[in-house]
C-alpha positions as CSV (number, residue, x, y, z in Angstrom):
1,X,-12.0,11.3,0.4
2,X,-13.6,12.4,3.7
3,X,-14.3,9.0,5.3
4,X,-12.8,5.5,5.2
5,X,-15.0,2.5,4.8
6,X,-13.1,-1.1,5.1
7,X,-15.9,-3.7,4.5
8,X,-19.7,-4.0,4.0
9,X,-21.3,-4.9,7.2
10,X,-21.0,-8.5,6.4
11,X,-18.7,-10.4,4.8
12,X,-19.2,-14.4,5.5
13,X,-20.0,-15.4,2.0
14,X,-16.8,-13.2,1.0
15,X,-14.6,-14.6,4.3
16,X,-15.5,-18.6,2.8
17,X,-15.1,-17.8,-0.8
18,X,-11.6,-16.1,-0.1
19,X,-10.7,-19.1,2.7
20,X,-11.3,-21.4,-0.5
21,X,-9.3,-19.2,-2.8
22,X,-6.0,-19.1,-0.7
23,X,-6.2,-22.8,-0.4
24,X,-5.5,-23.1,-3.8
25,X,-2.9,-20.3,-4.1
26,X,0.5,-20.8,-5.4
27,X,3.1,-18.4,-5.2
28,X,3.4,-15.3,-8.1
29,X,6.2,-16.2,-10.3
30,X,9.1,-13.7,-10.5
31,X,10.2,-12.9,-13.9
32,X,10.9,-9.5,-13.9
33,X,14.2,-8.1,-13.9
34,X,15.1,-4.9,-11.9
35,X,18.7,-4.1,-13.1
36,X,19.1,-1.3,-9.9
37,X,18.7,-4.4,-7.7
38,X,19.9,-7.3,-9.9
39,X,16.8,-9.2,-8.9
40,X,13.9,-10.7,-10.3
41,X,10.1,-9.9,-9.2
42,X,6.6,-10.8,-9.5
43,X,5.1,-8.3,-12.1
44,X,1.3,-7.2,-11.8
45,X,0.4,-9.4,-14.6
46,X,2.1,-12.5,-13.1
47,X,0.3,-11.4,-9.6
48,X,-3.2,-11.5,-11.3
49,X,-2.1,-14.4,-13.4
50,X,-1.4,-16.4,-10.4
51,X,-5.1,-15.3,-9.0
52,X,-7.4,-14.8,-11.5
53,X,-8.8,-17.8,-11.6
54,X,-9.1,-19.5,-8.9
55,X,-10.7,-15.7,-7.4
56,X,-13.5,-15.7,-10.7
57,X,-14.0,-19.4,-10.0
58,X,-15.3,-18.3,-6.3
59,X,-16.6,-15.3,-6.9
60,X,-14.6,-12.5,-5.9
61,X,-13.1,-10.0,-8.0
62,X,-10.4,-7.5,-7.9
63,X,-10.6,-3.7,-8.7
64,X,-8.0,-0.9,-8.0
65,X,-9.2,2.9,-8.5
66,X,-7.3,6.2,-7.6
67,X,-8.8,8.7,-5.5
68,X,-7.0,12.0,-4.0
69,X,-7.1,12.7,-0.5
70,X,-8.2,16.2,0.5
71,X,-5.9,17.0,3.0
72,X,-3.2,17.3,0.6
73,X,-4.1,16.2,-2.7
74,X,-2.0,13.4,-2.4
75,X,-3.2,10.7,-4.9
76,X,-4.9,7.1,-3.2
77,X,-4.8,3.5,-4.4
78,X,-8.2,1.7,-3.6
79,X,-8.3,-2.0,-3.6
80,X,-11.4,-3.9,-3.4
81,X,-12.3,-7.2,-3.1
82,X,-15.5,-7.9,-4.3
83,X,-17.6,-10.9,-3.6
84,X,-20.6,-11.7,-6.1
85,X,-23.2,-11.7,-3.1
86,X,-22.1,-7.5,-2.8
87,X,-20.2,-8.1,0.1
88,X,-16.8,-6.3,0.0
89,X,-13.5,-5.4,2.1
90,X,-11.4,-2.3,0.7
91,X,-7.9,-1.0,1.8
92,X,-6.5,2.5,1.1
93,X,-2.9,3.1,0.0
94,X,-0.9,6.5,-0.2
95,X,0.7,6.5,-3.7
96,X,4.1,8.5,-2.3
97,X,6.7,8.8,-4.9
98,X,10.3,10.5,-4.3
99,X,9.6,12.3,-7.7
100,X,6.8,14.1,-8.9
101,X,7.0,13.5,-12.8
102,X,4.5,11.3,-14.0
103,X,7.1,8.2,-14.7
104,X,7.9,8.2,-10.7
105,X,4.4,8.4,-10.1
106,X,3.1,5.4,-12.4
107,X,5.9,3.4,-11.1
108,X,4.8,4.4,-7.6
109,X,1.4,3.4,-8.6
110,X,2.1,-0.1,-10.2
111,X,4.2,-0.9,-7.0
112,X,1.2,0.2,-5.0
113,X,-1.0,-2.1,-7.1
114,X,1.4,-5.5,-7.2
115,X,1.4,-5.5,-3.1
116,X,-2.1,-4.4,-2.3
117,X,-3.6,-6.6,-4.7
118,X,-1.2,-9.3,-3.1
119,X,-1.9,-8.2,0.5
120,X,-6.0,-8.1,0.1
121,X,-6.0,-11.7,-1.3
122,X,-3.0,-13.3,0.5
123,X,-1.2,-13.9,-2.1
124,X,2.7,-13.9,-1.8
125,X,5.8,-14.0,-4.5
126,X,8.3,-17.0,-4.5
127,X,10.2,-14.9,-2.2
128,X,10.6,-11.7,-0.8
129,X,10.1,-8.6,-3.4
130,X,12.4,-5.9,-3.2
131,X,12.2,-3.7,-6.8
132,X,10.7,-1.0,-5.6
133,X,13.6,1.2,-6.9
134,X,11.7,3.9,-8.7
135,X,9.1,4.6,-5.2
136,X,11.9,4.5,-3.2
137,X,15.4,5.7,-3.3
138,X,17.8,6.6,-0.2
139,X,16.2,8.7,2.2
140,X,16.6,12.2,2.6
141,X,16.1,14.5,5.5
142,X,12.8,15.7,5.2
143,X,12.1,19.7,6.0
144,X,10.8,20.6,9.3
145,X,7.1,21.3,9.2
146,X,7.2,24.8,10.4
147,X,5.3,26.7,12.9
148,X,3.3,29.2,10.3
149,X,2.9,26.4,7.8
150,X,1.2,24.3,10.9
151,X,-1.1,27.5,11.9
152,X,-1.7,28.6,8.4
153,X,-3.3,24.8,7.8
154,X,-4.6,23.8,11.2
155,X,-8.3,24.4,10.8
156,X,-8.1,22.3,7.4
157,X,-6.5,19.4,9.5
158,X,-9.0,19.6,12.1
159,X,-11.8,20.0,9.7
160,X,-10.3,16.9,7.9
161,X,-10.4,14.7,11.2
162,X,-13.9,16.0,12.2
163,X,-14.9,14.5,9.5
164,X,-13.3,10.7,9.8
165,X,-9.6,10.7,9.1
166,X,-7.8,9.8,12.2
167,X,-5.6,11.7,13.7
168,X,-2.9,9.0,13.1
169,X,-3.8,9.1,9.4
170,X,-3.1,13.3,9.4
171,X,0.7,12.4,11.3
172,X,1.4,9.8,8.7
173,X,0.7,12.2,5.6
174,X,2.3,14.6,7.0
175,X,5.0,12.3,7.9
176,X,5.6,11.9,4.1
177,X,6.4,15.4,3.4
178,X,7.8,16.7,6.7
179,X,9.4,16.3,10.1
180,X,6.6,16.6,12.3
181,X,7.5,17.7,16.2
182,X,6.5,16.2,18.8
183,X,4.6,19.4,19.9
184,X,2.7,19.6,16.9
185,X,1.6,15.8,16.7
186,X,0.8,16.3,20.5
187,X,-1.6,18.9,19.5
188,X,-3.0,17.1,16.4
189,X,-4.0,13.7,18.1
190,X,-6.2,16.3,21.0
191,X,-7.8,17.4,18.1
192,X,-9.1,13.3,18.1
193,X,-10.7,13.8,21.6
């Protein structure tokens, strides 16, 4: 992904369709369990349950699609909402999982889809979701992004912000997979200029 589009240029027949939408929102139901937190949830089907409707009846559709972003190949959630006139908003999500294996991952990803499907239509839970057990565990210290690994991938960086990433974007990768010092994210942001 080299550049980052939010919306089409206009959006009023998308901004009253959606105002008319969350009007008639209710809350998602939660009737999932998650044993780690002894909890219940709003699943992805009970989100788009909860939606579906009222968004079709008005419109505007939903779509979620991967894409990797070239920096570092980390994989990206897509949402879209789609109005019927062609007008659309987007918003891009960092799938980052503490485990690489392709259960972390999907679990990631599903978590990634509940709340930015929620987020781009305003939809909320009955209360306060907190199942994201699999996507995140405790935190561990993260390994100091060294001096040769920073040189060695510089001009990719730069090249990646040259063309439309921000230099906030690059920190916040990076942010997932290292300590970045305050020298180096210094020297990224003048790379923004």
């Amino acid at each position: 992904m080299t550049e980052r589009i939010f919306q089409t240029e206009e959006i009023k027949d998308l901004s009253a369709a959606l105002v008319k939408v969350q009007a008639g929102l209710s809350h998602a139901k939660k009737k999932e369990n998650n044993p780690f937190f002894k909890s219940k949830y709003a699943g992805l089907p009970d989100v788009i349950d909860a939606s579906r409707k009222l968004l079709t009846d008005n419109g505007l559709a939903v779509t979620q699609v991967t894409n990797y972003d070239f920096v570092d190949m980390r994989p990206v959630l897509i949402t879209q909402l789609t109005h019927s006139s062609g007008q659309w908003i987007r918003g891009y999500y960092p799938i980052v999982s503490v485990k690489q294996d392709p259960q972390s991952i999907g679990s990631a990803m599903t978590y990634a889809r509940r709340y930015t499907y929620m987020a781009i239509i305003g939809l909320a839970a009955e209360d306060e979701d907190d199942d994201g057990n699999e996507a995140s565990s405790p935190t561990k210290k993260l390994p100091e992004l060294s001096s040769a690994n920073f040189e060695k991938n510089k001009e990719k960086w730069r090249e990646s912000i040259k063309n439309g990433k921000t230099s906030n974007d690059l920190i916040a990768i990076l942010g997932t997979k290292y300590t970045v010092l305050d020298t180096q994210i210094a020297e990224i942001k003048s790379w923004q200029a």
